[in-house]
C-alpha positions, -999 to 999 in steps of 0.1 A, spaced: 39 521 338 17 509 371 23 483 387 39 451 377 13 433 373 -5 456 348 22 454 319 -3 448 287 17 418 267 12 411 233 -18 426 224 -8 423 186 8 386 190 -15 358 173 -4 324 190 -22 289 174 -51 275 196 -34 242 188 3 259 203 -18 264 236 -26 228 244 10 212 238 33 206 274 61 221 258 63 250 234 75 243 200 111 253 199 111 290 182 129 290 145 135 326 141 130 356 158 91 364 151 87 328 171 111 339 201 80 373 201 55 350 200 69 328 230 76 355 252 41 370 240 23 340 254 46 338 287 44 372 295 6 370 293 2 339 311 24 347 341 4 381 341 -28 357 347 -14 328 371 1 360 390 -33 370 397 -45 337 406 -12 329 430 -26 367 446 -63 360 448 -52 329 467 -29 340 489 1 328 474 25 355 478 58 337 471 42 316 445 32 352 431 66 370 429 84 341 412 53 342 385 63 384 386 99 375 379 89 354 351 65 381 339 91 406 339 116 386 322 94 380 293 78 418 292 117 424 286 124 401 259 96 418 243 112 450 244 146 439 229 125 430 201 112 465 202 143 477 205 156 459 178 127 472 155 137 510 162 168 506 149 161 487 117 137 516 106 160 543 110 
């Protein structure tokens, strides 16, 4: 897999332009909203981990990891959960 910070995240995850300008995230009704959300988390951790890096922020940049990790996760119990509805 690389390194952490090079986890692709939801490459085939459509979220609203109008979803990205709210402070809070709608709250997810099923679980194709919980993909979505940690879609969009996983991705924008991914980014703000490379600003926090770029800036010298190395703390700053392994809680944004943590957070990145968490949500590449979450991803994959929905992958998970996929894999055993098709068999």
């Amino acid at each position: 897999m690389g390194r952490l910070g090079q986890i692709m995240c939801g490459d085939d995850v459509e979220i609203e332009p109008d979803d990205l300008g709210q402070s809070e995230p709608p709250m997810p009704a099923d679980k194709r909203d919980r993909k979505q959300v940690a879609a969009y988390v996983c991705d924008m951790t991914g980014s703000l981990k490379k600003l926090a890096l770029d800036a010298d922020m190395k703390f700053l940049a392994y809680l944004l990891d943590m957070a990145h990790i968490e949500a590449f996760n979450i991803m994959n119990e929905f992958a998970k959960d996929g894999e055993k509805d098709a068999t």
